[in-house]
N, C-alpha and C positions, 0 to 999 in steps of 0.2 A: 405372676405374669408381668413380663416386662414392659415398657413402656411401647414398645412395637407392636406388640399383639392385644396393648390397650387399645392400639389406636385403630386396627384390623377390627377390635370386633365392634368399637364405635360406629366405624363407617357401615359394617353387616347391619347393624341396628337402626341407624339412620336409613339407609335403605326399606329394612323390614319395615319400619313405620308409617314412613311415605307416600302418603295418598296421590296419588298424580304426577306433577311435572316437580322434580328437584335439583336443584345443583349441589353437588360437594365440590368443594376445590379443596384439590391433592396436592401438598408444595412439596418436591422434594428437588435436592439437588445433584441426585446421584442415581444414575438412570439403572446402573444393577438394585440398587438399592430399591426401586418402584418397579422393576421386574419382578423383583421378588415379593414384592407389596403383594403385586397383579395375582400373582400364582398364590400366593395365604389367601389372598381375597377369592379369589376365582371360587373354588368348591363352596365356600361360605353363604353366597349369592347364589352357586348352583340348585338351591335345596327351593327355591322361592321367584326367582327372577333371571332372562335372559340376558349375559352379558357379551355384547358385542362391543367390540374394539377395535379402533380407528385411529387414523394420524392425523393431521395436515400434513402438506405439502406445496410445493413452488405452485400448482396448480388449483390447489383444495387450500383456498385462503379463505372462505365462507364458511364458520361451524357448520350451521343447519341447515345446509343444501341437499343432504341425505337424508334427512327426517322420511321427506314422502315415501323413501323405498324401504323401510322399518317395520315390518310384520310378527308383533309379540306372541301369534298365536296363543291371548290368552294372559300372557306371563306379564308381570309386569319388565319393562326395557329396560334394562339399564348400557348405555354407554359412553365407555373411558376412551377418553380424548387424551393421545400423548404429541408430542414432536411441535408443538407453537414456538420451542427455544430454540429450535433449528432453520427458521423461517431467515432468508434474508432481512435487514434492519426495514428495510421498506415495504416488503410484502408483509413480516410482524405487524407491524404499525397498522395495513388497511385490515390486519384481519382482528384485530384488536377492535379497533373502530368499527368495523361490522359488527360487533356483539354489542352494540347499543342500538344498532336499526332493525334485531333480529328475538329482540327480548319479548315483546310481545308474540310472536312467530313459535319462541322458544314456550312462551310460558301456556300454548292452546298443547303443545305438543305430547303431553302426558309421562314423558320420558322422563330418567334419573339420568344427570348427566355426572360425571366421574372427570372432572378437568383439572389435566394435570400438570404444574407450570413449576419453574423455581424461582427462588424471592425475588430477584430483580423483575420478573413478569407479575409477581405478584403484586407487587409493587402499580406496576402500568395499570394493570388492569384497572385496581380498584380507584386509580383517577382516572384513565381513559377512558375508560368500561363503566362508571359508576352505575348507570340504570341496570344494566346487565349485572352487575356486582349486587345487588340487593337484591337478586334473587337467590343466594346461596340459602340453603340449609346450615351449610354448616363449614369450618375450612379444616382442614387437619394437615398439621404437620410431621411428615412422616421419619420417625428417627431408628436409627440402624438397631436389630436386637441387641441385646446387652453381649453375646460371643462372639459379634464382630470384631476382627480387626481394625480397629480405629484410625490407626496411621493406613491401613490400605483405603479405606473410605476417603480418607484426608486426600489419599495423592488420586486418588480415581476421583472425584472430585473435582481436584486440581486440573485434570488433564482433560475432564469433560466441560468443561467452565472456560476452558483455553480456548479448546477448537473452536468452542458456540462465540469467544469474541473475536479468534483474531479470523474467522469466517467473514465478518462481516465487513465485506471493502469498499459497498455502496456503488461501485462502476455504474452497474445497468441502472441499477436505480436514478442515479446521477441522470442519466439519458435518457429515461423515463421513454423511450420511443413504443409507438401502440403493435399491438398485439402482441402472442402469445409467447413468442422468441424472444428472448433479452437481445438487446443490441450488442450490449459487452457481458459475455460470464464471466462467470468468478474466475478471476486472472489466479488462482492459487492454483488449480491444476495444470496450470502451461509452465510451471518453472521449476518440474522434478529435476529434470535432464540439464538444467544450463550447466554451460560450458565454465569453469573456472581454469586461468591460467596465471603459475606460480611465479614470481618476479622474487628476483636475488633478494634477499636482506639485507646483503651488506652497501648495494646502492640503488637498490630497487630494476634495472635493469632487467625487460623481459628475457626470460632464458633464448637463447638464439637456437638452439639445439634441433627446432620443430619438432622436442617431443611434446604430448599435452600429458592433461593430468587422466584419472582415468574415463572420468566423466566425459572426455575428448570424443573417446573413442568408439561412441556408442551409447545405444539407447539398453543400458546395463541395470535399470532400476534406479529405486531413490537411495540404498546403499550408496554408493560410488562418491557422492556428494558430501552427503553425511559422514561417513565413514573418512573421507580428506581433513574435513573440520574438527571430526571429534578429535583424529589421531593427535592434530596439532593444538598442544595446549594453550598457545595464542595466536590467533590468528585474526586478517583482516580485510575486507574483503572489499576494493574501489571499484567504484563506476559511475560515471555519468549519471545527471537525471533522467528518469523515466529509463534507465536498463532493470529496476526491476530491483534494487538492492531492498528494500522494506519487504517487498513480497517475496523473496527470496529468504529472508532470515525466514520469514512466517512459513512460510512454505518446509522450513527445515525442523521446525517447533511441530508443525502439524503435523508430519512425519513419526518425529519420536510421540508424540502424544496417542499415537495411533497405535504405535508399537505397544507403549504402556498402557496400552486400554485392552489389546489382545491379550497380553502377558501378567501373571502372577508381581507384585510390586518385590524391590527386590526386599535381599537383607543388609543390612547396614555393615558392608566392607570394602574395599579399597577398592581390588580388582574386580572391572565388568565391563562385561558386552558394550561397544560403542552406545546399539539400539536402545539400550537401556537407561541413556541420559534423561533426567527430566527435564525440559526446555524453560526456562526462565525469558520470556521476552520483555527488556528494558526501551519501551522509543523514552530516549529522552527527550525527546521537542513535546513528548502528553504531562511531563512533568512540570507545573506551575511554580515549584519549588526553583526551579534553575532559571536563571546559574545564581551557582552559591560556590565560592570558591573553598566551603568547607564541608563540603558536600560527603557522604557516604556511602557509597556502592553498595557496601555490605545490605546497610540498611534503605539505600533505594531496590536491590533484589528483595530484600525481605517485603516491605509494601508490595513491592508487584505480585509476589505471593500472592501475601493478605487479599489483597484485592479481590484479587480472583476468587479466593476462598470468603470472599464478602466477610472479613476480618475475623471469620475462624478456627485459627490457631492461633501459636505460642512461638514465641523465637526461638525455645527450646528445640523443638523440632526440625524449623527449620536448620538452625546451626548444624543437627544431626545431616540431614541431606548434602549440606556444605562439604563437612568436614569427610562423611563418607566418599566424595568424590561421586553424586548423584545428579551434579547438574550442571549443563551446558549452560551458561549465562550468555546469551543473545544481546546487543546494546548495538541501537538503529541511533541515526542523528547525532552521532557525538559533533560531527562538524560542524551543524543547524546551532553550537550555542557561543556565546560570543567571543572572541579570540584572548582574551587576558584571563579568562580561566579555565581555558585547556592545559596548558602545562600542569596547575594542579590537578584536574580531574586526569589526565593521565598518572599522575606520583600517585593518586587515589586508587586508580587502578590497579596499579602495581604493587599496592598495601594490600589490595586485597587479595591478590594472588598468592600473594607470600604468606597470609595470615591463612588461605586454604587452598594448598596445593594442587587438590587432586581435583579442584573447577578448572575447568577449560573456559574459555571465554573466546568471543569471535563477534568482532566489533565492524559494521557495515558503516562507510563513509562516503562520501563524494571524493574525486581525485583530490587531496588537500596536500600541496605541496608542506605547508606547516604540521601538521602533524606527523606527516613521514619521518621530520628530520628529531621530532619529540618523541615518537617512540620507538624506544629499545631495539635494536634488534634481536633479540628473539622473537620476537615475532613475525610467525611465518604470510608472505601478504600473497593474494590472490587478487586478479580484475576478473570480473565479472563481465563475461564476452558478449558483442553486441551478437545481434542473432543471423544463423547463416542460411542459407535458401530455402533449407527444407524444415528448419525450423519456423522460417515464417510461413510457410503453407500450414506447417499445422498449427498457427496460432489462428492465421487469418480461417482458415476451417472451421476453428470453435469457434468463431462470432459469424459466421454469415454461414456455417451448416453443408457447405457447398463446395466439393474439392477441386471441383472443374473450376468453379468461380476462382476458388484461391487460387490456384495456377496461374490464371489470367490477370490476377491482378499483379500476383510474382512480377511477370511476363511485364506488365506495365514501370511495374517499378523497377526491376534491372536495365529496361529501357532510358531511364532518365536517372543522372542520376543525384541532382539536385531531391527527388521523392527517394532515394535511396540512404541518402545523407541520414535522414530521419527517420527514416522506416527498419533499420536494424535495432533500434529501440523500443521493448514490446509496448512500453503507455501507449509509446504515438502511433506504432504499427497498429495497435488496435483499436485505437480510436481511427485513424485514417479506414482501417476496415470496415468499424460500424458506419461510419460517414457513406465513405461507397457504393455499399449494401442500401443506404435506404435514401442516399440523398444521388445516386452515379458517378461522382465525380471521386478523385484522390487527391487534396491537398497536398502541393509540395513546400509547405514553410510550418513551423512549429504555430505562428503568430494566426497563422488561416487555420491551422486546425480548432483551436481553442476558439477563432471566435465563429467559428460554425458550430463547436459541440455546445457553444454557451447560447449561440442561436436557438439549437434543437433544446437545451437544457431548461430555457427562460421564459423563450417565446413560442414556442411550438407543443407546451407543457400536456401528452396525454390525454387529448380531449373525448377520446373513446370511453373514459370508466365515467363521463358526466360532470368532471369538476378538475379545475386548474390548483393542485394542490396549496400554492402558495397564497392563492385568491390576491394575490395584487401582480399588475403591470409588471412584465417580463424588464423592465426601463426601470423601476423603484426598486426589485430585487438588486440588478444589478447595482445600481447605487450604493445602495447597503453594501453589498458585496466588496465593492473598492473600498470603500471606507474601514471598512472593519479590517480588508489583507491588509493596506498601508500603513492603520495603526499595530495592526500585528508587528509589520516590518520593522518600526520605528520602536519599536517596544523587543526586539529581536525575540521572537517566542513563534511558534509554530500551531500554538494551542492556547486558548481564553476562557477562564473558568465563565460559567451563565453568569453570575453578580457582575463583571465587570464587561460580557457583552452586553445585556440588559442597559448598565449606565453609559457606554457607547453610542447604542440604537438610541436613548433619549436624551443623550448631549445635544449641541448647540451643533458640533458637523451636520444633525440633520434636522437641524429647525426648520425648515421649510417643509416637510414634511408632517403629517398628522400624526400625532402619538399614537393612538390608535396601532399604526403600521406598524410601530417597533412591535408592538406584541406579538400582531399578526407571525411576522418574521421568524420573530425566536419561535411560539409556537411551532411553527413549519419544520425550521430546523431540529428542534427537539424532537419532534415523532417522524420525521422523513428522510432517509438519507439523501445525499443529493451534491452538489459541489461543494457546497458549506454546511456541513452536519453535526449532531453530536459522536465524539472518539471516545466517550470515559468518562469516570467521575474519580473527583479526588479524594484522598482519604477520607478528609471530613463530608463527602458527600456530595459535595458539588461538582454540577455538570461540565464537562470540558469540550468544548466544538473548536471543528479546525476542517482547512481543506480536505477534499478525499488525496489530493497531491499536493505537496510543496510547490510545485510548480505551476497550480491552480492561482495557489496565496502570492506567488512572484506574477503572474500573469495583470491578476485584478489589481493589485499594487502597483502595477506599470502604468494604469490608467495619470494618476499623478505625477510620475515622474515625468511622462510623455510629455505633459504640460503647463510643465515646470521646469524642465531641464537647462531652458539658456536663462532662467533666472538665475541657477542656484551659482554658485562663487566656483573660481576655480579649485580654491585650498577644498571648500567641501568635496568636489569631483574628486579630488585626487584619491580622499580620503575613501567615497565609494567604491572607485576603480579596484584600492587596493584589497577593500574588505568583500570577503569572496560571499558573504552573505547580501551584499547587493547584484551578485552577477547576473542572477538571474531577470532580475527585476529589468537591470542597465540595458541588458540585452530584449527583453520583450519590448522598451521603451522606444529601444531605437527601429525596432521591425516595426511598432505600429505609426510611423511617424509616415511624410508626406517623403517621396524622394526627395528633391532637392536638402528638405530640413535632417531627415536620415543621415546625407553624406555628411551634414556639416557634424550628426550627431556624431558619427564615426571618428572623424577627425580629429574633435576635441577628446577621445575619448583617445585617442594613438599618440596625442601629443605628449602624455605620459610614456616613459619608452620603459618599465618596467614590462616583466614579462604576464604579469595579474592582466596590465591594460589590453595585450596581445589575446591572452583568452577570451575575455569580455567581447573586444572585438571580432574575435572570432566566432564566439557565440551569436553575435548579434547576427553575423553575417547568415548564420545557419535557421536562425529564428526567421528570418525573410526581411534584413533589414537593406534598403538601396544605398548600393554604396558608388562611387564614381570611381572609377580605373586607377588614378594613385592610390585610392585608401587600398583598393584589392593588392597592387604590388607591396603597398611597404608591408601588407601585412604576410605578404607570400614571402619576403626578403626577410623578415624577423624569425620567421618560423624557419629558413633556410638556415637562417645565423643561428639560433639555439640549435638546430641539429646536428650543426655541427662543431658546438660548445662544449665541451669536454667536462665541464663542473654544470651543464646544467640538464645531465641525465635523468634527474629524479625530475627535473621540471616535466622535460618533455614526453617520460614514459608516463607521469599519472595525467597529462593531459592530449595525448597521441589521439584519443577516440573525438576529441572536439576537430583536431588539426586534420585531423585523417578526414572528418566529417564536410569542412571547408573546403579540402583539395578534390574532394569528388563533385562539388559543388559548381569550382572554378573550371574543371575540365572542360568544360563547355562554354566557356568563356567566348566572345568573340576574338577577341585581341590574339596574336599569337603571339606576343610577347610574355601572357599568363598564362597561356595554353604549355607555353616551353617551361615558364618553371614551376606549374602544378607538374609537368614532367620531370622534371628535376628532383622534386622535390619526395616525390611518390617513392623514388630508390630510398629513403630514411627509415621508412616506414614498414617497410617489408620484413625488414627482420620480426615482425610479428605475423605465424604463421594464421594468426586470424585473417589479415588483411591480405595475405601473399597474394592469392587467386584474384581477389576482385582487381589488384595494381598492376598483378601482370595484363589480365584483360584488359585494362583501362590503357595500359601504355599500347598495348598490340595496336589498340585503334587509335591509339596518338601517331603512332610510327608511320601509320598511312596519313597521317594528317594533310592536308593541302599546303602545306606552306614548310620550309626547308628547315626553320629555325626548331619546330616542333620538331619535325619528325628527327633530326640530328638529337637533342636533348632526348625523346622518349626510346630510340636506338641505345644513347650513350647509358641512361638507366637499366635499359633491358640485361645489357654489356655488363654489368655491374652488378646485376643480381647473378646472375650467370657465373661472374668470380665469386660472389659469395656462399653459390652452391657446391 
């Protein structure tokens, strides 16, 4: 008898024994695997006792809410509780912590409970749960029979261990708003269909052709996407912040892991099915290890394995996957690490291509003019489109439930289009949606959205379930909050193991503060998703927290800069402007500032005339920062001058979505002096048939403008698209 059906007829036995109310905990991590447990168990039990079987769910976070409707007629109860690793991070969390308020509740109940979790749960439990934990009988670890295929278990494993983390994105939780509708769902099922559009290699220049790719042209499945990425065995994919690139790779991982969970795994040879990749997802910014400018690809995909595999295998194996040509390697945040050791980490990348051919790879970044010109052209680049009408109905649908409403809110934002600037971006679209939905209003600046969701986040925290999860001041959260992005920032990482937030939260930054709090905090963070939560542990086991967005970590980090900014020296400015891992920060700084101090912030920031300062500013502008009428012309006039720069193509094409984002902004300008060369300016732009539609509408109603200057410029543009068709 092998060890599986040792362990089968130990649980039939603990059972038969069992006078009354008992717990077994069933750990497995391989859900065919405890399928199959279920059905050897099943007839075993049949002989003695009634077994029923139950899940959780987004709505069934309470174990023993079902107890009262349990009628054994007679038999002794038994029942198996599966699905607690499928629970969002923060629904997990309260239902964890319900099985310490429900153990006495559990222990009158006379039932045999069957609960079935795998070792990271096991783990929670038995500290979160401990009262509840002391009541097991017994715990059994369930291992595959001895004629299983070992490597299929490994990769089915692998691929059920995937979905359960990268599942978890913490949106709604973050917004914690009361009742039974999340405010934001899981943003993973809004991004089968996005749009990707292919840009030349040889100078990055979007194709002018107004063909799209096939994803263009319809709602064709999650094939279409997949199926462009796999074909291209390097590929790269830009976009602005909050278009979606992190959940876009995930999204494409979740995909094949889907596929590989329907499908037989394969056999070890060269040629196969795209669907058949296993997804490898690499964020570099959850990596504590970087930068290391002697970094190893090979062996950061292998860790990211392990991990998953809670250090379960062999490198042997893995190598095998490699070398068969088994796996799409995913790598999020190469831009997020610091600028002197990207050149090697890309030569690393490309040792590792060569060392195994047959991986494809497809690496998600922010527009970075620096890395365009570092890597290679072979590889094939894609932008990741902002989103077009009918895609945002049915993002804004899935958070507010309601098609008429999302029409209507469409309806508002094509209306202005300062809200539109920012609304083709799904973070902010859906956050400005959940906003809408429960507060009426739609935010038209990045800087008001974030600080109404930190309003609802902090101060407004779910008073319906009876308790303020963080139990401290909406005002001290925050604080912590700043403190910790800033040193993030200053420390350029995107991710903090626990040991070194712990001696943060108790440094001297927050000596005015009760120690006490820091624990509170981390606590909080540790078992709750939320803006600042835990993403991971590292190899050696340590916890890793970081924002639910980058742009969360640039937001809280602006609190400083905001307030500092005419301290700091001009050489250090320059030095920010230039480094594109301050943008975001420079730009929230300058949106939350007073107007008058905004325009001066702008000004020092254009006095720099490189083309970094122009984005920055541009950004800021978009963020909701006030600006005075010269800073809006030079920066209409700089952005005029690159378009028409002949060497600075690659500038303008990876940063077209901020500039495009500015001139819909400024069309409503009062001035017609800016009215005329946002008109102007818009003919540049067009050759991306993303943009074509909303620039010719935009000019049509410039061309009626009030005033002669405009309507001649948005005329002479129209004129000029018109040749180019």
């Amino acid at each position: 008898m092998d060890e599986f059906q040792q362990t089968i007829e130990r649980i039939a036995a603990y059972v038969a024994h069992i006078a009354g109310t008992g717990l077994l905990v069933c750990v497995c991590d391989d859900d065919e695997l405890r399928n199959h447990a279920l059905a050897t168990l099943r007839p075993r039990l049949s002989k003695f006792a009634q077994l029923i079987e139950t899940s959780y769910d987004i709505h069934s976070k309470r174990l023993l809410d079902f107890l009262q409707n349990l009628e054994g007629n007679g038999r002794q109860i038994v029942v198996s509780v599966v699905g607690l690793e499928n629970l969002p991070s923060d629904n997990q969390a309260e239902a964890i912590k319900s099985l310490n308020f429900e153990r006495n509740r559990f222990g009158r109940s006379g039932i045999i409970l069957l609960l079935w979790v795998n070792e990271r749960l096991l783990r929670r439990i038995s500290s979160q749960a401990p009262d509840f934990y002391s009541w097991r009988s017994a715990t059994f670890f369930i291992q595959p029979p001895i004629n299983w295929d070992q490597r299929k278990v490994e990769l089915r494993r692998y691929a059920q261990s995937l979905r359960s983390s990268l599942n978890r994105i913490g949106f709604q939780s973050a917004m914690a708003f009361s009742g039974d509708r999340p405010a934001l769902v899981d943003l993973q099922g809004q991004f089968v269909n996005r749009r990707l559009s292919p840009l030349k290699t040889n100078n990055f220049q979007s194709l002018n052709t107004g063909e799209t790719t096939a994803e263009n042209k319809g709602d064709q499945g999650n094939s279409n996407v997949i199926v462009s990425l796999a074909n291209s065995k390097r590929s790269v994919i830009v976009g602005e912040p909050g278009m979606g690139k992190t959940t876009f790779l995930k999204q494409i991982a979740l995909s094949l892991v889907s596929t590989r969970l329907r499908q037989e795994p394969l056999e070890s040879q060269v040629a196969k099915e795209q669907f058949d990749l296993l997804p490898i997802y690499l964020n570099l910014r959850e990596d504590p290890a970087l930068p290391d400018s002697a970094v190893n690809i090979g062996q950061l995909a292998f860790e990211a394995y392990r991990a998953v595999l809670k250090n379960e295998t062999t490198r042997v194996t893995f190598e095998q996957l490699l070398s068969a040509g088994e796996v799409l390697l995913l790598i999020d945040a190469l831009d997020e690490l610091p600028r002197e050791h990207l050149q090697n980490l890309v030569q690393e990348i490309d040792r590792f291509i060569i060392e195994y051919p047959y991986v494809r790879v497809t690496i998600a970044l922010r527009t970075d003019v620096m890395l365009a010109s570092i890597l290679g052209r072979e590889w094939q680049w894609f932008r990741l489109e902002p989103l077009n009408d009918s895609e945002m109905v049915g993002l804004i649908n899935s958070v507010v439930h309601d098609e008429k409403l999302a029409r209507s809110l469409i309806e508002v934002i094509n209306r202005n289009n300062a809200i539109k600037s920012i609304a083709r971006a799904p973070l902010f679209l859906s956050l400005m949606a959940a906003l809408s939905y429960q507060r009426g209003f739609l935010p038209s600046t990045r800087v008001r959205i974030y600080d109404e969701i930190i309003k609802v986040a902090l101060f407004r925290w779910d008073f319906e379930r009876g308790s303020r999860r963080e139990n401290l001041r909406g005002e001290i959260v925050n604080k912590y909050l700043a403190g910790v992005a800033w040193w993030m920032q200053e420390h350029r990482t995107s991710s903090i193991e626990g040991s070194t937030l712990l001696e943060i939260l108790t440094g001297r930054e927050f000596r005015e503060l009760p120690r006490e709090f820091a624990s509170v905090f981390f606590d909080n963070v540790r078992n709750y998703a939320g803006l600042f939560s835990q993403t991971g542990s590292t190899p050696a086991g340590d916890e890793l927290f970081g924002f639910v967005h980058v742009t969360f970590q640039e937001f809280f980090a602006s609190t400083f800069l905001s307030e500092s900014w005419n301290l700091t020296t001009s050489n250090n400015w320059g030095l920010l402007v230039e480094d594109q891992w301050w943008h975001g920060v420079i730009a929230f700084a300058a949106a939350r500032l007073s107007s008058p101090e905004s325009n001066r912030f702008l000004n020092q920031i254009l006095s720099f005339r490189s083309p970094q300062a122009l984005v920055v500013a541009a950004k800021a502008l978009v963020d909701g920062a006030e600006a005075g009428s010269a800073a809006k012309e030079t920066i209409l006039m700089r952005i005029l001058e690159i378009s028409e720069s002949s060497d600075a193509v690659t500038f303008l094409e990876l940063n077209q979505s901020v500039f495009f984002d500015v001139l819909l902004r400024m069309s409503q300008e009062s001035q017609p002096k800016l009215r005329a060369a946002v008109a102007q300016a818009l003919a540049r732009f067009a050759v991306n048939p993303v943009y074509r539609t909303d620039i010719v509408r935009l000019l049509r109603v410039l061309e009626n403008d009030s005033t002669d200057i405009v309507r001649l410029s948005a005329a002479g543009s129209l004129r000029q698209l018109q040749g180019v068709n």
